[in-house]
N, C-alpha and C positions, 0 to 999 in steps of 0.2 A: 476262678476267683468268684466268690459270692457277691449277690447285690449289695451285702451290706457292707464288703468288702471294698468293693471298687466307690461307694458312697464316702465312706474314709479317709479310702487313698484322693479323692478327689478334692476333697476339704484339704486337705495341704498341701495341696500342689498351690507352688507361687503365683498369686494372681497378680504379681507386676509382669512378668516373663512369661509365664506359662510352659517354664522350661525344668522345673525342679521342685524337688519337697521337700516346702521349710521344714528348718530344725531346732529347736528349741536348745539354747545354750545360755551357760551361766559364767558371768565373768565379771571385770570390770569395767563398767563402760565410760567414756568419755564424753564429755558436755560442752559443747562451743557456748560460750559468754557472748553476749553481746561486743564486750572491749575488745574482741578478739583472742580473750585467754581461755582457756579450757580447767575443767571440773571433772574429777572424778567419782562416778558413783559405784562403791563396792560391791562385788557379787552380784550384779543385774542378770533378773533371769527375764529373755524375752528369745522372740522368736525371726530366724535369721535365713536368709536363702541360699545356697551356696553359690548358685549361678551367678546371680545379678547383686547380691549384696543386701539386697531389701532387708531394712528393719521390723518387728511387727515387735506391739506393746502392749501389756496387757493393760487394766487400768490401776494395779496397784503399782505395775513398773513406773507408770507414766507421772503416778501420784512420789514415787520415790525421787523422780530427776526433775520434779517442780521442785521437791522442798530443798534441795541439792541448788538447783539455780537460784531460790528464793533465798536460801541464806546467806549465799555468795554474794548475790545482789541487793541485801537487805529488803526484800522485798515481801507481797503476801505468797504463801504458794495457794494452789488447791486444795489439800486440806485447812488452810488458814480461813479463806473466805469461806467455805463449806464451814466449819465451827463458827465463824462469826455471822452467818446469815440464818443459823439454828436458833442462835444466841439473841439476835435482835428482832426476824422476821421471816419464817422458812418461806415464804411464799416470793420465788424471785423475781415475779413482774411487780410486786408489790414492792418489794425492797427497791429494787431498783429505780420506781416511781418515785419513790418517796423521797428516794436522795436527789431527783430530776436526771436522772437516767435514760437513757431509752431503753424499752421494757424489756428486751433481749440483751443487754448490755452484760448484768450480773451471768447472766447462762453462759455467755460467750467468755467469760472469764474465768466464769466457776468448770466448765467445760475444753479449759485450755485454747478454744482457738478465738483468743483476743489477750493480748498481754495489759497487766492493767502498771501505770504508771507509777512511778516509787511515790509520788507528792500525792495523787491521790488510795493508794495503800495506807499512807500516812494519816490521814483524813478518818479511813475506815478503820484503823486502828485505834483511832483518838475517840471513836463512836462507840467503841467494843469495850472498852474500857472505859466511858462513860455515856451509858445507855440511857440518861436522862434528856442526855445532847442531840442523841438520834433521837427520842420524843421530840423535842422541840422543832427539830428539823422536819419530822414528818409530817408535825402538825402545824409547820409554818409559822412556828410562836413569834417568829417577826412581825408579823400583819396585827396581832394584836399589840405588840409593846409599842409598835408607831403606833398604833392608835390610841394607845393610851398617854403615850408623848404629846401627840397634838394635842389630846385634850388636857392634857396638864400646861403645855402649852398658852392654853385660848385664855384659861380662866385669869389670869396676872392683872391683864390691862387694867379692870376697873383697879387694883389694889395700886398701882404705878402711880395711874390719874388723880388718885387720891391722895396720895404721897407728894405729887408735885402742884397740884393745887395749895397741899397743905404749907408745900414751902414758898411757894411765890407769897401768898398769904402773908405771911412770916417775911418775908424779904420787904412789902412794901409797906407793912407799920413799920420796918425800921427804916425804910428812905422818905422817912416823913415829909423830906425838904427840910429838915431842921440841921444846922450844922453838928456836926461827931465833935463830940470830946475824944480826947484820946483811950478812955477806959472806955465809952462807945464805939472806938474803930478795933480794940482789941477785941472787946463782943462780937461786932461785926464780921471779926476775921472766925472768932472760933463758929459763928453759925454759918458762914460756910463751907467751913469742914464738914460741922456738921449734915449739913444739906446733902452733901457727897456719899457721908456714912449712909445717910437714911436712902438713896436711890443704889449702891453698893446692896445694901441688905436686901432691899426686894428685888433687886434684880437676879440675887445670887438664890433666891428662894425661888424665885419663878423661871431659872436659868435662863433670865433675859441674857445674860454678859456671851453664851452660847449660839444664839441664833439672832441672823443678820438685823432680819424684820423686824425683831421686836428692838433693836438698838435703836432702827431708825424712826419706829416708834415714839421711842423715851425722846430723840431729837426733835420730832414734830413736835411734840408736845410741851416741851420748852419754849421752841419758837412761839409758838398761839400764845401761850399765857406771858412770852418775853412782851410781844407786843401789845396784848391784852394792858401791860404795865404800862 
């Protein structure tokens, strides 16, 4: 037998047993579920030891009984995240960064030895299909819309104080100490309603009625000028 013979024959001999030479065979192969039920993949062609049973697979077989478990399991397969990391960000420490991944995470997914979970599949697929969403996520657009909240936020107070200054104002020319007619107590009752509308409207333009602080706010701020009266 020649060197390049015995070179050959050495490359497939089974290297779990080291007792036989795989053979490549084509059939149908079968897939354990997680639930416990089994998947059939048609015509799988890989390679098999007779001795010991050993499986070997190539990468299109391996890519064949991802998309087989993935559709079983509504899940991503390997060709799924390989199209969707082409699609958003080839660079896979980068993708996976960007989502707060750890930087080997996508590899170990995209590479099959890491299963990734149907909720977050779900996630990746919601990003694949809108790629303006993965911007925002990669650029963290959260840090700037709080920040633009607080500042929209901060600016109200002078507009409030001014508002409720304007109504104490207004409340105590009409408790002159002078006794109400009855067409002055129905005045009296429409201002303040009034009074209500007009702290309603800037609160709902400054989204005070939303956040705590600024309620508690508007209440100091009553109290000083209740007793200011």
């Amino acid at each position: 037998m020649s060197d390049e013979s015995k070179n050959n024959s050495s490359k497939d001999i089974c290297p779990t047993c080291r007792n036989a030479i795989i053979r490549r065979v084509t059939r149908d192969y079968k897939v354990k579920l997680p639930d416990g039920q089994t998947s059939t993949v048609a015509n799988l062609s890989f390679e098999e030891c007779p001795e010991c049973k050993d499986e070997f697979f190539s990468s299109e077989a391996m890519d064949r009984i991802s998309d087989k478990v993935s559709a079983e399991l509504d899940s991503l397969s390997l060709s799924d995240l390989k199209r969707i990391r082409e699609k958003l960000q080839p660079n896979m420490t980068l993708l996976a960064e960007s989502l707060g991944l750890g930087s080997k995470t996508w590899m170990r997914w995209e590479n099959g030895e890491q299963n990734i979970s149907r909720s977050m599949g779900y996630f990746i697929r919601t990003l694949s299909q809108f790629p303006e969403v993965y911007e925002w996520v990669a650029d963290r657009g959260w840090r700037q819309d709080d920040a633009e909240e607080q500042a929209t936020t901060q600016q109200p107070y002078s507009a409030i104080d001014e508002t409720l200054s304007k109504v104490m104002q207004d409340y105590l020319s009409l408790k002159s100490g002078e006794t109400l007619s009855e067409d002055e107590k129905e005045e009296s009752g429409k201002f303040v309603n009034e009074m209500f509308n007009r702290i309603s409207s800037v609160s709902k333009k400054s989204r005070v009625h939303s956040r705590r602080g600024d309620i508690q706010h508007v209440d100091a701020r009553f109290r000083d000028l209740a007793e200011v009266s």
